[in-house]
N, CA and C atoms of all chains as a GROMACS GRO file, in nm:
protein
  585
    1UNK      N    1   6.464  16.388  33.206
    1UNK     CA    2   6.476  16.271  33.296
    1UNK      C    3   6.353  16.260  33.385
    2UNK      N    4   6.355  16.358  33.412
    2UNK     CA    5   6.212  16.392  33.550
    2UNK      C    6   6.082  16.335  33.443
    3UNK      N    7   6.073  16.403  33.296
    3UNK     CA    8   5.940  16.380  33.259
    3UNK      C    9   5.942  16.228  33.169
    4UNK      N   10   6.066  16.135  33.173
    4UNK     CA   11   6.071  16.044  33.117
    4UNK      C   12   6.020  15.935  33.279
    5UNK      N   13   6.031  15.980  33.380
    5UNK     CA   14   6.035  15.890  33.491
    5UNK      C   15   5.900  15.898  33.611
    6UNK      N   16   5.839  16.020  33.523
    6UNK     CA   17   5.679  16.006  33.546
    6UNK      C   18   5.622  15.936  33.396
    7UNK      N   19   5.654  15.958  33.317
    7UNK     CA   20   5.565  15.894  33.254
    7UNK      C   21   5.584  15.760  33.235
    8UNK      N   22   5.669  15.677  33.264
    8UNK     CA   23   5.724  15.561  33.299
    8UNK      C   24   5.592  15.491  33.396
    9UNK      N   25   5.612  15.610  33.538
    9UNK     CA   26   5.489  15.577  33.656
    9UNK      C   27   5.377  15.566  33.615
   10UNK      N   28   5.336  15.653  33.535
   10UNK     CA   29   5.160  15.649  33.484
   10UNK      C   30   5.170  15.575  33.412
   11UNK      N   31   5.252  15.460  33.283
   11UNK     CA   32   5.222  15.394  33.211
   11UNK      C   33   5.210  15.258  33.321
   12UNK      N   34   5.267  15.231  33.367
   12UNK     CA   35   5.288  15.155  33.476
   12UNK      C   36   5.120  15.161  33.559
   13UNK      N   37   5.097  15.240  33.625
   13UNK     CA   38   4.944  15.260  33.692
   13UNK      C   39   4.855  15.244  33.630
   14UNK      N   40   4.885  15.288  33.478
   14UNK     CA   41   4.770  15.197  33.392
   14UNK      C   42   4.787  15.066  33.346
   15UNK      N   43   4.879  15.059  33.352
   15UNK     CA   44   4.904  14.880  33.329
   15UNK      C   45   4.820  14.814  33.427
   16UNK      N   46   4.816  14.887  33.527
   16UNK     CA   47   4.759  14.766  33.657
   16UNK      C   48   4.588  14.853  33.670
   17UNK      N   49   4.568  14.930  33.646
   17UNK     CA   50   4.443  14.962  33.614
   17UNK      C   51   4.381  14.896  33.469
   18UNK      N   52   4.442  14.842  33.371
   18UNK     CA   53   4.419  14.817  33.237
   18UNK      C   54   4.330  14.661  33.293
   19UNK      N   55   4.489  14.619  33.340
   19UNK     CA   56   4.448  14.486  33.399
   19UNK      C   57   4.325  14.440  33.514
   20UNK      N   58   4.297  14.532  33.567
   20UNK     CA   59   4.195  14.499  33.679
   20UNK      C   60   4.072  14.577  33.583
   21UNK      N   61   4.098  14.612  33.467
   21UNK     CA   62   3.950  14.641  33.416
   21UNK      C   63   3.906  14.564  33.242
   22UNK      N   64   4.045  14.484  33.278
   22UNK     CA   65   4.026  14.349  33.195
   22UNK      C   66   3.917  14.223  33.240
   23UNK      N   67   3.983  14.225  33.368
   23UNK     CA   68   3.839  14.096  33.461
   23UNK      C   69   3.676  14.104  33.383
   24UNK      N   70   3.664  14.296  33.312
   24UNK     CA   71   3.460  14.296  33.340
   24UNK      C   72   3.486  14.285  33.156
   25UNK      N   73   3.584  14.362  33.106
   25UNK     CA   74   3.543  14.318  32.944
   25UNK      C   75   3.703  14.393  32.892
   26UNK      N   76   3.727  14.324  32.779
   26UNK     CA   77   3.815  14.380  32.708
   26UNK      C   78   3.784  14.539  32.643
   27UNK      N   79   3.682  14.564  32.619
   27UNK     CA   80   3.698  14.673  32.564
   27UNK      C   81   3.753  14.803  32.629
   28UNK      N   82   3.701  14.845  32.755
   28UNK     CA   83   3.786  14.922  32.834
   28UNK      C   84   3.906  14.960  32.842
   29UNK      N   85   3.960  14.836  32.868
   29UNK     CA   86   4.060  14.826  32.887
   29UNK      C   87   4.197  14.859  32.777
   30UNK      N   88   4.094  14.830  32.671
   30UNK     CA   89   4.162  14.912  32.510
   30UNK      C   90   4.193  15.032  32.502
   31UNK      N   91   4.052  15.036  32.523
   31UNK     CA   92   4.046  15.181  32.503
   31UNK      C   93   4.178  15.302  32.594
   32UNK      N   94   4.166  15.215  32.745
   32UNK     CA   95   4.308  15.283  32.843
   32UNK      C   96   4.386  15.252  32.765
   33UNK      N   97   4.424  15.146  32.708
   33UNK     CA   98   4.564  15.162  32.620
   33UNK      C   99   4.603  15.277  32.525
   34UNK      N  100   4.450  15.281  32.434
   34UNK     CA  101   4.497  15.394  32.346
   34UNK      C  102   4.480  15.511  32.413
   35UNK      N  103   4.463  15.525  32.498
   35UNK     CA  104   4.415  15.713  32.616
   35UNK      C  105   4.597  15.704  32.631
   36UNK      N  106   4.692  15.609  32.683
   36UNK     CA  107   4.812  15.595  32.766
   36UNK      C  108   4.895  15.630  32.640
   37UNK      N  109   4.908  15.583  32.525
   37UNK     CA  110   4.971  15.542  32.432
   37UNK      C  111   4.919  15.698  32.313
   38UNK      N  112   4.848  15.754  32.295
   38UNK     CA  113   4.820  15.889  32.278
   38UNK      C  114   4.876  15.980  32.357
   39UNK      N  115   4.884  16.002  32.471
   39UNK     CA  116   4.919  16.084  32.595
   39UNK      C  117   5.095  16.051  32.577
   40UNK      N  118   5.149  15.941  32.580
   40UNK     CA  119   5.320  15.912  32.563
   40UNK      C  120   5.349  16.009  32.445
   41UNK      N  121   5.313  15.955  32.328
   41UNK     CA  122   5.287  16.024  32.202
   41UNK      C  123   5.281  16.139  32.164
   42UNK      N  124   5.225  16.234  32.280
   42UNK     CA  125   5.190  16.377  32.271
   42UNK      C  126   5.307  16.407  32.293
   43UNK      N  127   5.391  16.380  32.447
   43UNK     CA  128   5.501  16.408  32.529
   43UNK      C  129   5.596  16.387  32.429
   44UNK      N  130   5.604  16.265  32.374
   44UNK     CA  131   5.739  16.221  32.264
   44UNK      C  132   5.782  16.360  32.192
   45UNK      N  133   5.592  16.450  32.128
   45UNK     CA  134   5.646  16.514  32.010
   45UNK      C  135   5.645  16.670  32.070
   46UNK      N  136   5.653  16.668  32.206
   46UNK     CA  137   5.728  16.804  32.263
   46UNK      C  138   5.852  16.796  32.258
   47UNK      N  139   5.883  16.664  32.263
   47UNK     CA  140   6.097  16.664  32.255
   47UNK      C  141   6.108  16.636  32.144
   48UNK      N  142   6.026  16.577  32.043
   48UNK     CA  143   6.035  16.564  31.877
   48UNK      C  144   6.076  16.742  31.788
   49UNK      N  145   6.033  16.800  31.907
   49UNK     CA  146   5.962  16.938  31.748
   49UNK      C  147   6.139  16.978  31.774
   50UNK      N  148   6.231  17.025  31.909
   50UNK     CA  149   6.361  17.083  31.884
   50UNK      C  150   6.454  17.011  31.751
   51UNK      N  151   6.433  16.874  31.776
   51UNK     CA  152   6.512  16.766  31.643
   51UNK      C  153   6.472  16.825  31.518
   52UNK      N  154   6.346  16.859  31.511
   52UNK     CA  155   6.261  16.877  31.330
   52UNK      C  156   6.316  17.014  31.343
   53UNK      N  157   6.310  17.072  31.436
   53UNK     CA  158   6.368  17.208  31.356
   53UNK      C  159   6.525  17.216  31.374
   54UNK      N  160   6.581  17.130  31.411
   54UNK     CA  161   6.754  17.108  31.374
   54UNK      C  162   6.764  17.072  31.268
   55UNK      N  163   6.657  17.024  31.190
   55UNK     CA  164   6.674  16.907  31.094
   55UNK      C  165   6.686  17.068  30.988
   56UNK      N  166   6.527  17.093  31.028
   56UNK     CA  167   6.499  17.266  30.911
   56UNK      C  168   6.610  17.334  30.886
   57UNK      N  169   6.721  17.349  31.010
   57UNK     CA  170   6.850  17.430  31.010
   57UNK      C  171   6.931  17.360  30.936
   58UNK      N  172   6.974  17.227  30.927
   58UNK     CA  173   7.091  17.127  30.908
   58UNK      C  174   7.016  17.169  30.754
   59UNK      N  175   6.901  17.196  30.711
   59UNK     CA  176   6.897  17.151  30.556
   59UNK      C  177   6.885  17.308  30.504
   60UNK      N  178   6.881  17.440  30.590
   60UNK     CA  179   6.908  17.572  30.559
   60UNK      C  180   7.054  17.541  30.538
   61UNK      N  181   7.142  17.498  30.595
   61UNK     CA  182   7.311  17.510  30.596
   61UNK      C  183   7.355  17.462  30.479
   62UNK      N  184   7.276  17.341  30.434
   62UNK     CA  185   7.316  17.240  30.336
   62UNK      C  186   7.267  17.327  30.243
   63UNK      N  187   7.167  17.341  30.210
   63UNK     CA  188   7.124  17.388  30.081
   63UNK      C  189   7.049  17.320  29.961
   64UNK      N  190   6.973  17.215  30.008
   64UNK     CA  191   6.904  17.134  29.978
   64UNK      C  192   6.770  17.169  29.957
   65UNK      N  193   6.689  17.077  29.854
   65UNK     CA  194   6.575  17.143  29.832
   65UNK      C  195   6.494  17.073  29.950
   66UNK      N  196   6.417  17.228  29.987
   66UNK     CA  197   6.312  17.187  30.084
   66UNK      C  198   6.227  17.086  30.105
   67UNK      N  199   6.162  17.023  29.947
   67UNK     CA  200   6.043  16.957  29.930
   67UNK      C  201   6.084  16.823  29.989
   68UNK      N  202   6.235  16.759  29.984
   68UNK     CA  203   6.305  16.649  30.013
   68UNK      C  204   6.279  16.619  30.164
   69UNK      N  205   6.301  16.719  30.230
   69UNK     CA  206   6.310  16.714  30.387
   69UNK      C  207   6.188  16.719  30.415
   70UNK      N  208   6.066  16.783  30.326
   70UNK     CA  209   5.937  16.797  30.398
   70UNK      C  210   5.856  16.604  30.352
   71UNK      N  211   5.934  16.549  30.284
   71UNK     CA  212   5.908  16.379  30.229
   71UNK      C  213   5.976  16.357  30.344
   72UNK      N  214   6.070  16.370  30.376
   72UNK     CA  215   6.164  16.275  30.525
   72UNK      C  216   6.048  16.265  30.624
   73UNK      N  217   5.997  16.396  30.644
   73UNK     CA  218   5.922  16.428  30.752
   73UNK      C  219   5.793  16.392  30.780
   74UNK      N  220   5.760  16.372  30.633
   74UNK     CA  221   5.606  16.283  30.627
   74UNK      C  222   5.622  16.159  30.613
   75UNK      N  223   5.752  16.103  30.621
   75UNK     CA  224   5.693  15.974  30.592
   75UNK      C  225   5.777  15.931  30.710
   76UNK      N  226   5.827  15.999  30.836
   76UNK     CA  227   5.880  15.996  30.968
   76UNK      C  228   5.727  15.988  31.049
   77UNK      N  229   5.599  16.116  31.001
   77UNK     CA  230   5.471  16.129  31.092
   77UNK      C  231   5.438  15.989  31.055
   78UNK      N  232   5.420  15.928  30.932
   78UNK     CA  233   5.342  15.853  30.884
   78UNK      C  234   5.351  15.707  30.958
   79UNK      N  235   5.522  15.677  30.973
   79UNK     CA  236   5.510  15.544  31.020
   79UNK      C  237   5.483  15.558  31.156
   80UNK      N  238   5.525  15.635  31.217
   80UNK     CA  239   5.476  15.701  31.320
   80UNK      C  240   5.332  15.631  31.408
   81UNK      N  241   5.241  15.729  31.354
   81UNK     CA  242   5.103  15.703  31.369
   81UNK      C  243   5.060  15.561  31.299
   82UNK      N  244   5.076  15.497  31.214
   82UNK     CA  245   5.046  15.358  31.139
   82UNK      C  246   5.116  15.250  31.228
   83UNK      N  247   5.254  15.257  31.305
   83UNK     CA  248   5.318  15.159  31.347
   83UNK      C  249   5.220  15.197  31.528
   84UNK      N  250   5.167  15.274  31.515
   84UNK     CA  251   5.122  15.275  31.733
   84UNK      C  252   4.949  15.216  31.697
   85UNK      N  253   4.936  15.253  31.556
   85UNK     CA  254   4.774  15.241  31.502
   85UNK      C  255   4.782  15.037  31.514
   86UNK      N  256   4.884  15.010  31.471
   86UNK     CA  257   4.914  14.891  31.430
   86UNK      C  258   4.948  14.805  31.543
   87UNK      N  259   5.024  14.860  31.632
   87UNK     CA  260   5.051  14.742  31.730
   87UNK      C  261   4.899  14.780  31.871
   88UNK      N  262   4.845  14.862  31.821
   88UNK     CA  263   4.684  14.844  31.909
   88UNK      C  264   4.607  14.786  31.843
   89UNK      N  265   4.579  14.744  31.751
   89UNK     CA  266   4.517  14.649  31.694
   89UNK      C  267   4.575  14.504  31.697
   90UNK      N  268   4.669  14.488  31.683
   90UNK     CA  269   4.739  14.364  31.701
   90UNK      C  270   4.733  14.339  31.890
   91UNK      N  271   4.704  14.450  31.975
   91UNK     CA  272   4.719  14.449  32.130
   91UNK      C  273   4.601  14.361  32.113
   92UNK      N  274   4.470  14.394  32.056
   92UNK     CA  275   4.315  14.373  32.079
   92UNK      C  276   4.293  14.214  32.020
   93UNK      N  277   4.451  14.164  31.977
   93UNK     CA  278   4.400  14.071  31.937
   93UNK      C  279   4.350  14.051  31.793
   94UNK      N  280   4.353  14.166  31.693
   94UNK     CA  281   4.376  14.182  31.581
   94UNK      C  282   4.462  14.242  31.481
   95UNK      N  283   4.559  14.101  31.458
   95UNK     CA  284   4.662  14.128  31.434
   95UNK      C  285   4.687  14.163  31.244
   96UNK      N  286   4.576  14.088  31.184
   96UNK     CA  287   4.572  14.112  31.027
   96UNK      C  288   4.550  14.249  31.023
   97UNK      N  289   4.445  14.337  31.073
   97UNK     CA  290   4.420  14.456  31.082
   97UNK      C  291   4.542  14.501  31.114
   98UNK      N  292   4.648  14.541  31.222
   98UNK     CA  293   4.758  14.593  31.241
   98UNK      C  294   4.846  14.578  31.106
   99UNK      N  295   4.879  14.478  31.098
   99UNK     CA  296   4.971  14.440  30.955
   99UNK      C  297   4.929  14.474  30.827
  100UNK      N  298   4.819  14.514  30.822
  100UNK     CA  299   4.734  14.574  30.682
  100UNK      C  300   4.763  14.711  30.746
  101UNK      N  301   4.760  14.811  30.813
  101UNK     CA  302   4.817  14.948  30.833
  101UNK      C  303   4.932  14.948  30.818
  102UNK      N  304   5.004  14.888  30.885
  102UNK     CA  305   5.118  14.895  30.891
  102UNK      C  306   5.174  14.850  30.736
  103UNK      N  307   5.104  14.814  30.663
  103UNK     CA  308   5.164  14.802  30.531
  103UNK      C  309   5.120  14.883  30.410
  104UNK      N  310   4.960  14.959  30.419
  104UNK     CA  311   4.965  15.048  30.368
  104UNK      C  312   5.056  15.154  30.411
  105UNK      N  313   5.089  15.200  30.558
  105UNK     CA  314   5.190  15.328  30.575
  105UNK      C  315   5.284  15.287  30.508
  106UNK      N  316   5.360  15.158  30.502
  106UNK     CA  317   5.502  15.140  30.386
  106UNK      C  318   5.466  15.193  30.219
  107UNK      N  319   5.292  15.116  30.232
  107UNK     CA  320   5.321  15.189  30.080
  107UNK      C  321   5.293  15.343  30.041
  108UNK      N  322   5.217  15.424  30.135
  108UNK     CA  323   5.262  15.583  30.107
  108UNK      C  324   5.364  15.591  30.132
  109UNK      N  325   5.485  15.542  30.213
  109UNK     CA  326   5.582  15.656  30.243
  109UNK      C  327   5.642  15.570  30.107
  110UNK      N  328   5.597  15.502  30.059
  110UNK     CA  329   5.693  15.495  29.919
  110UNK      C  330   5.636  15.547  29.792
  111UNK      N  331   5.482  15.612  29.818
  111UNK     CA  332   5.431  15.641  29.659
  111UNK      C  333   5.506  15.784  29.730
  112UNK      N  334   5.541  15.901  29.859
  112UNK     CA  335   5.567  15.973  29.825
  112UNK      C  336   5.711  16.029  29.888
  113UNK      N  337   5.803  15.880  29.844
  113UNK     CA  338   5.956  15.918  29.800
  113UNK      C  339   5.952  15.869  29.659
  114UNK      N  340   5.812  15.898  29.622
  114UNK     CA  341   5.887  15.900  29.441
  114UNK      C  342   5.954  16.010  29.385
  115UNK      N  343   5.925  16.093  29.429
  115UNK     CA  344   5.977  16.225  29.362
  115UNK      C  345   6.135  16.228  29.389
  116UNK      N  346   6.193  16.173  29.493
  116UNK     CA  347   6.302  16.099  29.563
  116UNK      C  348   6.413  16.012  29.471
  117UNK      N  349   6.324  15.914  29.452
  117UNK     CA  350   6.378  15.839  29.299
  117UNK      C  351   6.401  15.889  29.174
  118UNK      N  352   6.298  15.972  29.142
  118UNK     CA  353   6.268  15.993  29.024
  118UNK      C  354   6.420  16.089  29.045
  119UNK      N  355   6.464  16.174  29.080
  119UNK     CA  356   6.568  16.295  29.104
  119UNK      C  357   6.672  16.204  29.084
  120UNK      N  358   6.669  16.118  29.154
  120UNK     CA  359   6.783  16.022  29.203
  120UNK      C  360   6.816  15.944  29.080
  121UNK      N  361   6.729  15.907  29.000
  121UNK     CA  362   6.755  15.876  28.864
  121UNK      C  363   6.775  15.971  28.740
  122UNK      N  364   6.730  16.084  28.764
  122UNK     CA  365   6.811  16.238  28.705
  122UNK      C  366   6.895  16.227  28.690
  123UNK      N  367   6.967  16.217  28.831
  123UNK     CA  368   7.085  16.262  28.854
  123UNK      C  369   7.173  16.168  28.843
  124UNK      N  370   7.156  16.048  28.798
  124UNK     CA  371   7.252  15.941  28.746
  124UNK      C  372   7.273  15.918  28.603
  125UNK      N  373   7.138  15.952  28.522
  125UNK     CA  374   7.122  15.969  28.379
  125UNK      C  375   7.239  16.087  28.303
  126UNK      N  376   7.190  16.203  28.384
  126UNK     CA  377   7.287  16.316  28.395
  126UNK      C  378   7.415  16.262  28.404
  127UNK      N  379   7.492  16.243  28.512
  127UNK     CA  380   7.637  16.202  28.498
  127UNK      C  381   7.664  16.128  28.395
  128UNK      N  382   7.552  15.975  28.348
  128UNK     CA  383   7.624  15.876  28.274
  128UNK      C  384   7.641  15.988  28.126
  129UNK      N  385   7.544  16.081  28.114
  129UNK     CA  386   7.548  16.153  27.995
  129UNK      C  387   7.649  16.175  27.960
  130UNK      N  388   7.748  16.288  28.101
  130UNK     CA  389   7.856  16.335  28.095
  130UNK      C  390   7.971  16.271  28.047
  131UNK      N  391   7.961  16.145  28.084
  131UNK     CA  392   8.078  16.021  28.147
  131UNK      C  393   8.111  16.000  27.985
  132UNK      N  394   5.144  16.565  33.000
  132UNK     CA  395   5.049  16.462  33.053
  132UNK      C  396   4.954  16.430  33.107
  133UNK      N  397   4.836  16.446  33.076
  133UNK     CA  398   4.752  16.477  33.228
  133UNK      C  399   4.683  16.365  33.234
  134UNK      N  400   4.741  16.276  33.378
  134UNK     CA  401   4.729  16.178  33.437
  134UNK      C  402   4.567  16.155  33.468
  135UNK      N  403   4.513  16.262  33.515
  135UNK     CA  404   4.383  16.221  33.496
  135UNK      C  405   4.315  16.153  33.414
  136UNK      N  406   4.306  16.205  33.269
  136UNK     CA  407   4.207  16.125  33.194
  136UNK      C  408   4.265  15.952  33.255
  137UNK      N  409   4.338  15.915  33.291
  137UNK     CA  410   4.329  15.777  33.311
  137UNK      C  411   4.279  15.711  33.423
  138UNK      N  412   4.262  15.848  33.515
  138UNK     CA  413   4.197  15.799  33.637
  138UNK      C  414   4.037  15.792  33.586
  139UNK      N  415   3.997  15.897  33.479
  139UNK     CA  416   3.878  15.935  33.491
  139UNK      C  417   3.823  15.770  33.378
  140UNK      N  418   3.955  15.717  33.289
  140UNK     CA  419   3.860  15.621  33.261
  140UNK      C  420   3.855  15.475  33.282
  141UNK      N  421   3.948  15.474  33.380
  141UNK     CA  422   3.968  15.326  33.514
  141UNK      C  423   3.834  15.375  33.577
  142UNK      N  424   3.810  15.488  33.656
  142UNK     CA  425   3.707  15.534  33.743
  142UNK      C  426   3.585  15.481  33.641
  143UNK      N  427   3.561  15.512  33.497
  143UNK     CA  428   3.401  15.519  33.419
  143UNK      C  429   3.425  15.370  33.394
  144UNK      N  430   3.542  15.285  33.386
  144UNK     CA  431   3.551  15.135  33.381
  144UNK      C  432   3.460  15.023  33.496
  145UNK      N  433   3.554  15.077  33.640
  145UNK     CA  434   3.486  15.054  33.728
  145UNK      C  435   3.362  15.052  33.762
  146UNK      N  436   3.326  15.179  33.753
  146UNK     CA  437   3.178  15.198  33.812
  146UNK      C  438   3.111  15.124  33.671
  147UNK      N  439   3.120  15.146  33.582
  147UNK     CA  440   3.021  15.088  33.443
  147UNK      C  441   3.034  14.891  33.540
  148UNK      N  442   3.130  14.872  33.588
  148UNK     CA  443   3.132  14.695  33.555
  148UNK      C  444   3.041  14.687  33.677
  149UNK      N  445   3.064  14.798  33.789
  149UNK     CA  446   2.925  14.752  33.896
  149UNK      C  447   2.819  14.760  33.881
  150UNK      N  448   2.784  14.853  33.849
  150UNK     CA  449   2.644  14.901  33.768
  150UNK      C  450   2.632  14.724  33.696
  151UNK      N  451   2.691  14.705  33.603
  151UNK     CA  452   2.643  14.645  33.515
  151UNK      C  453   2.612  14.481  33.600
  152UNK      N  454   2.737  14.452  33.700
  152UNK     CA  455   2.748  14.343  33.785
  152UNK      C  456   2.531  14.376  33.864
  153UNK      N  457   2.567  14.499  33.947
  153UNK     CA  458   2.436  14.502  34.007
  153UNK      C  459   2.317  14.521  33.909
  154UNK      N  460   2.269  14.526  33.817
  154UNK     CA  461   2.136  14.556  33.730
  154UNK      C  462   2.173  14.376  33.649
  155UNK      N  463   2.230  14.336  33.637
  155UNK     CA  464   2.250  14.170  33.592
  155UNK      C  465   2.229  14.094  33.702
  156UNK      N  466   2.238  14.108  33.837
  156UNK     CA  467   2.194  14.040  33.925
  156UNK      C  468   2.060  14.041  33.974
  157UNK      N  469   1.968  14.187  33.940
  157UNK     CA  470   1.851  14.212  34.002
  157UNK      C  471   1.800  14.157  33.883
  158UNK      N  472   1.799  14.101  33.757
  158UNK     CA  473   1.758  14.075  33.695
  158UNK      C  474   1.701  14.164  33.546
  159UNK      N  475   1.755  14.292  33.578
  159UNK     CA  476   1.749  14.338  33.431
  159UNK      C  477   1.875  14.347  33.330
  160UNK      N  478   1.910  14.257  33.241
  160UNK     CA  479   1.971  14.241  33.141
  160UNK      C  480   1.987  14.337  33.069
  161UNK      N  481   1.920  14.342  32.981
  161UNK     CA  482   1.930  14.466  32.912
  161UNK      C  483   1.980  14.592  32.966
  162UNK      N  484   1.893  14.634  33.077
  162UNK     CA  485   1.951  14.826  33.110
  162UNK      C  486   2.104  14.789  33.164
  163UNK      N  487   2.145  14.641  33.143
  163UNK     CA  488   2.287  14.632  33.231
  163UNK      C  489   2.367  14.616  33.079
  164UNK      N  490   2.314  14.603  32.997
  164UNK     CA  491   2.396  14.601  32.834
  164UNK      C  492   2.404  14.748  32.768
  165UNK      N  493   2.255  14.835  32.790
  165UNK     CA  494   2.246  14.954  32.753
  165UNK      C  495   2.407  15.041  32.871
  166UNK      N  496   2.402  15.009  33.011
  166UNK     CA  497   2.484  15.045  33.095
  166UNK      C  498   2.598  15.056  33.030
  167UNK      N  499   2.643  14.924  33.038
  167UNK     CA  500   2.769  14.914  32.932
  167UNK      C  501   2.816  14.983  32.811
  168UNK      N  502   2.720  14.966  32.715
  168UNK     CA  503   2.727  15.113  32.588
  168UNK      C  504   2.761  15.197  32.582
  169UNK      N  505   2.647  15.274  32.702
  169UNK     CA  506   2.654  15.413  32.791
  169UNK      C  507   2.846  15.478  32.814
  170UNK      N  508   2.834  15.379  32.877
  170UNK     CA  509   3.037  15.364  32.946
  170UNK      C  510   3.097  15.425  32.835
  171UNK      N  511   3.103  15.286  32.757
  171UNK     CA  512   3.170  15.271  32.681
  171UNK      C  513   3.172  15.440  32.545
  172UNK      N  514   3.063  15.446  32.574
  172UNK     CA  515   3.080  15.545  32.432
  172UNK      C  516   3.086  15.693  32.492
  173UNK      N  517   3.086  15.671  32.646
  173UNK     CA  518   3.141  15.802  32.670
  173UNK      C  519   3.308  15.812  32.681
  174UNK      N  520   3.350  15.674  32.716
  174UNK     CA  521   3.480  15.688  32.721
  174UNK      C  522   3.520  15.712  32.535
  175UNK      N  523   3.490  15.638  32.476
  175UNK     CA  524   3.522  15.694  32.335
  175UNK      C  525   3.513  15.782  32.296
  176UNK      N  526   3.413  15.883  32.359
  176UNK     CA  527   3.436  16.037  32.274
  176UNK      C  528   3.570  16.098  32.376
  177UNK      N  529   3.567  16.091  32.477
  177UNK     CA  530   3.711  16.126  32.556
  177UNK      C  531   3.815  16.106  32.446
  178UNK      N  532   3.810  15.968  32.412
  178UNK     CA  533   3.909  15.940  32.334
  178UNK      C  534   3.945  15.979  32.255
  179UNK      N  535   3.838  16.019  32.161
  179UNK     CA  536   3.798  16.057  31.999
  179UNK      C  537   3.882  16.190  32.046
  180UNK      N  538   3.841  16.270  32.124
  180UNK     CA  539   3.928  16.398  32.133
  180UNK      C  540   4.060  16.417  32.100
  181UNK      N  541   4.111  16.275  32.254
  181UNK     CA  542   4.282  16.293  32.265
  181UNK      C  543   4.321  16.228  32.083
  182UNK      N  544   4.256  16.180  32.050
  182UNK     CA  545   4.289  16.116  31.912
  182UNK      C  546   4.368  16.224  31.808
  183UNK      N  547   4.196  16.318  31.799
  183UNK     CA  548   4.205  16.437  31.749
  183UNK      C  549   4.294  16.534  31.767
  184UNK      N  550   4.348  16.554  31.883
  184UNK     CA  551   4.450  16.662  31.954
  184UNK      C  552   4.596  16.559  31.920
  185UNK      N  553   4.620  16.479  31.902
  185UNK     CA  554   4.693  16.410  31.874
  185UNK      C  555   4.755  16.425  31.746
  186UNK      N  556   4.700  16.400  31.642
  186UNK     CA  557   4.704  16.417  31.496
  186UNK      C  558   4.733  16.558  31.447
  187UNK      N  559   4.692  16.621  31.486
  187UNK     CA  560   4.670  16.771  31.502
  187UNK      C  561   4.854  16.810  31.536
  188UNK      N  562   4.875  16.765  31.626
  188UNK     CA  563   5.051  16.774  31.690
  188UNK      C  564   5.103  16.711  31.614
  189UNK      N  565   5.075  16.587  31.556
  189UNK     CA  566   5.159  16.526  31.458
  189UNK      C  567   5.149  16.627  31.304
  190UNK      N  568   5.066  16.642  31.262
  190UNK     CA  569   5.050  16.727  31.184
  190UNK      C  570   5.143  16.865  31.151
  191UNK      N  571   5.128  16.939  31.251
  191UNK     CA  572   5.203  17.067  31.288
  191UNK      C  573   5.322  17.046  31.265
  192UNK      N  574   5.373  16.902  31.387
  192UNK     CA  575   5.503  16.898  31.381
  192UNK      C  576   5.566  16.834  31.232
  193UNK      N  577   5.486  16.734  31.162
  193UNK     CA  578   5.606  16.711  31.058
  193UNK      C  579   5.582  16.760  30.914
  194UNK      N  580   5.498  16.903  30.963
  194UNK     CA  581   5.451  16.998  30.848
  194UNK      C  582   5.382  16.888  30.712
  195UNK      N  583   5.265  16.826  30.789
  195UNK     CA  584   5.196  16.770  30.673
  195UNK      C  585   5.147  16.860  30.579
   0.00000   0.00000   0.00000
């Protein structure tokens, strides 16, 4: 709570620092965005890492193959970084650039849940075999 | 969090736009464009860092 309600304050102080160093040129002022928006980001993935390793446990219990959860997880970093890459470019006023990241990250995290499908269609071939 | 780097690059914002306000008024153009550059590409390697240290945590954490 405490570290959600400072960083609240400093995004806030740069908002109004962003803005008063908008008046001499846009670029600056970008740039504070991505310094603010990196720095949130960092903080996010100190309370991110306890979840990923609940996740590591929840899929030790289950018994699931590893490689599955380590695809969840990359393609969790991926939109990740592509969707904050994406809406700062779209901040600057370039918004085709944002939407072109943001749509290559859709298409890795789908060239690598193929292995995903491909199982997933195994394992339906398999039953109809049975059936 | 460390609140600084944002003071330190409101602070290299500021001073770069006076600088650049005062050397455009005395009449040199240019060293007030080179000024600007200057700023600017020191605040970008700041950046380039937190970028770097960034990716790096993302990395770790979702075991790329």
């Amino acid at each position: 709570m405490d570290t959600v309600l400072k960083v609240i304050f400093g995004a806030l102080i740069a908002l109004i620092l962003g803005l008063m160093l908008r008046q001499q040129g846009k670029d600056m002022a970008l740039l504070l965005s991505i310094a603010v928006c990196c720095m949130v980001v960092a903080v996010m993935t100190s309370y991110l890492s306890p979840v990923v390793d609940f996740i590591h446990q929840l899929q030790d219990s289950a018994g699931t193959d590893p490689e599955f959860i380590a695809i969840l997880l990359k393609s969790v970093g991926i939109g990740l970084v592509a969707e904050i890459a994406g809406l700062i470019c779209s901040d600057a006023g370039n918004a085709a650039m944002g939407k072109t990241v943001q749509i290559l990250a859709t298409t890795v995290i789908l060239w690598l849940s193929l292995p995903l499908m491909r199982s997933l269609l195994e394992l339906i071939q398999r039953i109809m075999e049975e059936a | 969090m460390d609140i600084d780097l944002i003071f330190k690059i409101a602070a290299i914002g500021i001073i770069v736009s006076i600088l650049n306000q005062v050397l455009s008024r005395s009449g040199r153009e240019e060293q007030a464009t080179m000024t600007t550059l200057a700023g600017l590409v020191v605040v970008l390697m700041m950046i380039a860092q937190k970028i770097s240290e960034l990716f790096e945590l993302v990395k770790t954490l979702f075991h790329f």
